[in-house]
C-alpha positions, -999 to +999 in steps of 0.1 A: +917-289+559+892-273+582+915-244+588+921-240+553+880-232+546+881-205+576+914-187+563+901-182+528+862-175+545+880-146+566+899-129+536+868-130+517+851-110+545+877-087+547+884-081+514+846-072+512+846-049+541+878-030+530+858-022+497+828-008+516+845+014+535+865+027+502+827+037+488+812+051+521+847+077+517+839+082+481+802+093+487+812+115+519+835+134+497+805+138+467+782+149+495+805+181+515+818+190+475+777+192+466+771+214+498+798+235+489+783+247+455+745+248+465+758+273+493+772+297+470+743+300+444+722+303+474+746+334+484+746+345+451+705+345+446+704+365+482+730+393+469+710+398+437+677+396+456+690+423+479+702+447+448+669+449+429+644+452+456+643+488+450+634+482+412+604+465+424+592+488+444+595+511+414+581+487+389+551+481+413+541+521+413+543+525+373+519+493+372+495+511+397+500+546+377+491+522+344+463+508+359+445+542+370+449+555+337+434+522+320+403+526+341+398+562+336+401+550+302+375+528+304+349+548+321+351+573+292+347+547+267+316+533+286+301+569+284+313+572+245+290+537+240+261+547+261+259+580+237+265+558+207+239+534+216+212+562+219+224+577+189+222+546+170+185+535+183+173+572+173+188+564+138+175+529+135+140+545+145+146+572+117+150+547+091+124+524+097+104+557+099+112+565+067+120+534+047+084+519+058+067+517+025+102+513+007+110+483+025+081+465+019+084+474-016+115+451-010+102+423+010+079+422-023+105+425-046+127+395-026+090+371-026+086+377-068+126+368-067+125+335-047+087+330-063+104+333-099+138+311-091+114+281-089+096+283-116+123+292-139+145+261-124+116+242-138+106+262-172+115+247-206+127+281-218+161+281-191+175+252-217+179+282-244+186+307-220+208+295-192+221+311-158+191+334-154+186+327-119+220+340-108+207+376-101+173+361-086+197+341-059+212+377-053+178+392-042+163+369-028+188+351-003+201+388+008+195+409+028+207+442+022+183+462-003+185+458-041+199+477-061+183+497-090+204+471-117+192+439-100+152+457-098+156+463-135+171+426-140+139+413-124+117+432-143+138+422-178+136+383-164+096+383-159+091+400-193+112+372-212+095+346-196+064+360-201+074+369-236+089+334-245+061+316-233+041+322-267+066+318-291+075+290-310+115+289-314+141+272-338+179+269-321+203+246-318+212+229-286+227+199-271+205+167-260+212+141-241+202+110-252+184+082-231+215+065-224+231+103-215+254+106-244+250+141-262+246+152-294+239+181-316+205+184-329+175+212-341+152+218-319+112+230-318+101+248-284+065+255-283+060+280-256+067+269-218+047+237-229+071+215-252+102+209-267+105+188-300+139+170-319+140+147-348+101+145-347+104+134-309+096+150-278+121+159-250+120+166-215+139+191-197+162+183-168+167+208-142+197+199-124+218+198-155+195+223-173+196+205-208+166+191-225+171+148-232+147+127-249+122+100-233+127+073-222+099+063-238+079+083-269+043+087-265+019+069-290+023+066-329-003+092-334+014+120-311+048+114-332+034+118-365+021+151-356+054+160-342+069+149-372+045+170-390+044+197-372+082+203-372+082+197-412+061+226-414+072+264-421+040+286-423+007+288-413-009+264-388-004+231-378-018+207-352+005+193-320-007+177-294+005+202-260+015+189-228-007+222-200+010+206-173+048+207-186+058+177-190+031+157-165+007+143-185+035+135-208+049+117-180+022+095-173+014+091-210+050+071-216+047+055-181+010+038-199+020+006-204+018-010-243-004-038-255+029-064-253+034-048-217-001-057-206+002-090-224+031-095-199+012-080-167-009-115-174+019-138-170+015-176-180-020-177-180-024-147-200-002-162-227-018-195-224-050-179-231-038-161-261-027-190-279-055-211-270-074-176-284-052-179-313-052-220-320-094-213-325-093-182-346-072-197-372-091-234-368-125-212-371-110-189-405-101-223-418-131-238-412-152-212-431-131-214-457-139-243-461-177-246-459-176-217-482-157-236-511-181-264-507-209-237-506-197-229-545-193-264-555-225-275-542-239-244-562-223-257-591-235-289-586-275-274-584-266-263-621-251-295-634-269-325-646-237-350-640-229-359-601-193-350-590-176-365-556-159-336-551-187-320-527-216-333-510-244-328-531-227-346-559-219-379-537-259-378-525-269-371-565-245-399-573-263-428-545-297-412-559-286-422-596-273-458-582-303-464-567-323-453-594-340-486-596-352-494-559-385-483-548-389-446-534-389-463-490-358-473-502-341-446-518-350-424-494-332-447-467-306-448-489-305-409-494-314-406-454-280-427-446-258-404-474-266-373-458-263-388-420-224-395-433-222-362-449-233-343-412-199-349-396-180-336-424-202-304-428-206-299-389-167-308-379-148-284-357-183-269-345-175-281-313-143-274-308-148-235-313-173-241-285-150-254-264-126-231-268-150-204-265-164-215-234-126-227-215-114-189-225-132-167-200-126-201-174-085-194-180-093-154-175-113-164-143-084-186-132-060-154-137-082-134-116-082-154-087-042-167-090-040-124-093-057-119-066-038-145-042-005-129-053-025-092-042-034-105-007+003-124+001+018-087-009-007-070+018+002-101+041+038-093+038+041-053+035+009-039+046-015-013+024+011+015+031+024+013-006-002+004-036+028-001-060+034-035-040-003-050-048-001-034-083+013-072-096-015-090-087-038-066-092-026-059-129-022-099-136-059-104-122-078-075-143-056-084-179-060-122-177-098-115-177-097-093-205-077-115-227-103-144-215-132-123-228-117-111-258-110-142-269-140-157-261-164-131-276-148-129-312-146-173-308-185-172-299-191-146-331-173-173-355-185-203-338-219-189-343-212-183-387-196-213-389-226-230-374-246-214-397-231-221-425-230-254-420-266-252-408-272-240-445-252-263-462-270-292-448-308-280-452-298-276-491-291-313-489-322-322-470-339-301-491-321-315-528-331-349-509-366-343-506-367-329-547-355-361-554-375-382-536-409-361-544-400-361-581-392-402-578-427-404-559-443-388-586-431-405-613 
């Protein structure tokens, strides 16, 4: 068995070496073949190499001869641009020589350009005439001179502006409305001042260059001259003008209304109004009613049978029951009628008081909760930016003027309602003492 395992070991090993020796041929064959063809190109680069080396010898001289020339070339153009220079510094020197006062004729005419672009970006009158500052752009951003056309365009451009600026124009345009859609309408310039539509007033937009209407209209009483003002043909009429173009306009819709400052006073403010309110009607009713027992105790002076129906009566009708005590009595009796007549006369007296008295308290307590709000705003952001404290600030000052305009007009009523009533009971005390004088006497 053992000889078995070495026999087939040794034709394993032989096989193996038999097949190494087949590739170490193999690759020794490649090799001398591979030497065989580098050699010739080799012989073949040499032969060629050998040929044109009197070529580049020949090619080497027409570069030199090219290169001579190109410099000679050269040194004559560097004389041409040495003379060129000097000629062209004596010519610039002419020219600013000459053009001196010209050119800052220019530089003038380029300022009055730029100067006029911004206001006529900005003027009322470029929503009827559009695209006027085209040539102005020319003149001023250049800067080659102008020419004659764009001087005279200048000059036309300052005399219409100067020229529309007191006129009052008629035309039909396009406005925006407040929510941007458009729509045809007749409109009313005045000058560079305003512009007016459907007995409103516009404002004129300068990056789209159509006029749009408020956001907000000014007061009533500006409108209905508007209104009127646009309804008229001939003659004069009165509108009220914005000097400022637009500015004063601007701040007049940014004023806030009476319902926005009501707001600016937040709960308090409306707590106060309808505590306001509550005693202004209570106080009316009141009166009313002293006043209608006023007349019927004036009818009662002139009548000779008592009615219930009013104090007077009811005292005139305890006087006639006790007709037959003594006059101590009756004038207990009469002293006790009145005493239950006082609450009825003198009711709600103190509740006006009340009211009038807790109003500018509320307003007080606005001011202060306003004021708390303010200083948390300059805790938290600073006093760089006064639209920030403008809350409190705003809530503080309205909630005490609601508190005193409630309370003054409550103290005025309080004050004739306590007179009245004040009235009403010394014509009782005084009817009492007739009666008891006339009882005495008798």
């Amino acid at each position: 068995m053992n000889k078995l395992i070495f026999i087939f070991f040794t034709l394993l090993f032989f096989n193996s070496a038999v097949a190494d020796h087949l590739d170490l041929d193999k690759l020794l064959q490649e090799v001398k073949q591979t030497q065989g063809g580098e050699g010739k190109v080799n012989a073949a680069r040499e032969a060629d190499f050998i040929a044109n080396s009197g070529k580049q010898q020949q090619l080497l001289d027409a570069a030199k001869a090219e290169l001579s020339k190109l410099q000679a070339l050269g040194s004559q153009m560097k004389a041409q641009l040495a003379t060129n220079s000097e000629q062209l510094s004596q010519l610039e020197a002419e020219l600013s020589e000459r053009s001196g006062p010209l050119g800052e004729l220019f530089g003038v005419a380029r300022q009055v350009a730029g100067d006029l672009k911004a206001n006529l970006k900005n003027s009322i009158i470029s929503a009827e005439f559009p695209d006027r500052t085209a040539v102005l752009s020319d003149i001023a951003d250049s800067k080659a001179l102008p020419s004659m056309a764009q001087l005279e365009q200048l000059w036309f451009t300052l005399q219409q502006e100067m020229t529309e600026s007191g006129k009052v124009v008629y035309y039909d345009a396009e406005i925006l409305s407040a929510a941007g859609e458009p729509r045809q309408a007749k409109v009313v310039r005045i000058g560079v001042f305003n512009a007016l539509a459907d007995g409103q007033y516009l404002r004129y937009l300068p990056e789209t260059g159509k006029l749009a209407d408020l956001p907000r209209q000014p007061q009533s009483k500006y409108l209905s001259l508007a209104e009127e003002f646009m309804e008229s043909t001939s003659g004069q009429a009165d509108i009220a003008l914005d000097p400022t173009r637009g500015a004063i306009l601007g701040m007049l819709i940014q004023t806030p209304s009476l319902i926005e400052r009501v707001k600016q006073g937040g709960l308090i403010g409306y707590l106060t109004i309808s505590l306001g309110v509550i005693g202004f009607i209570y106080g009316i009713f009141r009166l009313v009613q002293l006043s209608s027992v006023s007349r019927k105790m004036e009818l009662q002076m002139n009548s000779s049978v008592a009615n219930d129906d009013n104090p007077l009566g009811r005292i005139f009708a305890v006087a006639e029951k006790g007709s037959a005590e003594d006059t101590d009595n009756l004038e207990l009796l009469l002293d006790e009628a009145i005493i239950r007549e006082l609450p009825v006369l003198e009711k709600g007296l103190s509740i006006l008081k009340l009211v009038a008295a807790v109003a500018p308290l509320l307003g007080l307590l606005g001011t202060v909760t306003g004021m708390i709000v303010t200083f948390q705003s300059i805790s938290l952001f600073g006093t760089g930016d006064p639209k920030l404290m403008a809350e409190g600030i705003s809530q503080a000052l309205v909630t005490t003027v609601l508190g005193l305009s409630v309370a003054i007009p409550l103290l005025f009523l309080h004050s004739i309602v306590a007179s009245r009533s004040r009235i009403l009971v010394q014509i009782l005390d005084e009817q009492t003492a007739g009666l008891i004088s006339r009882r005495a006497g008798r």
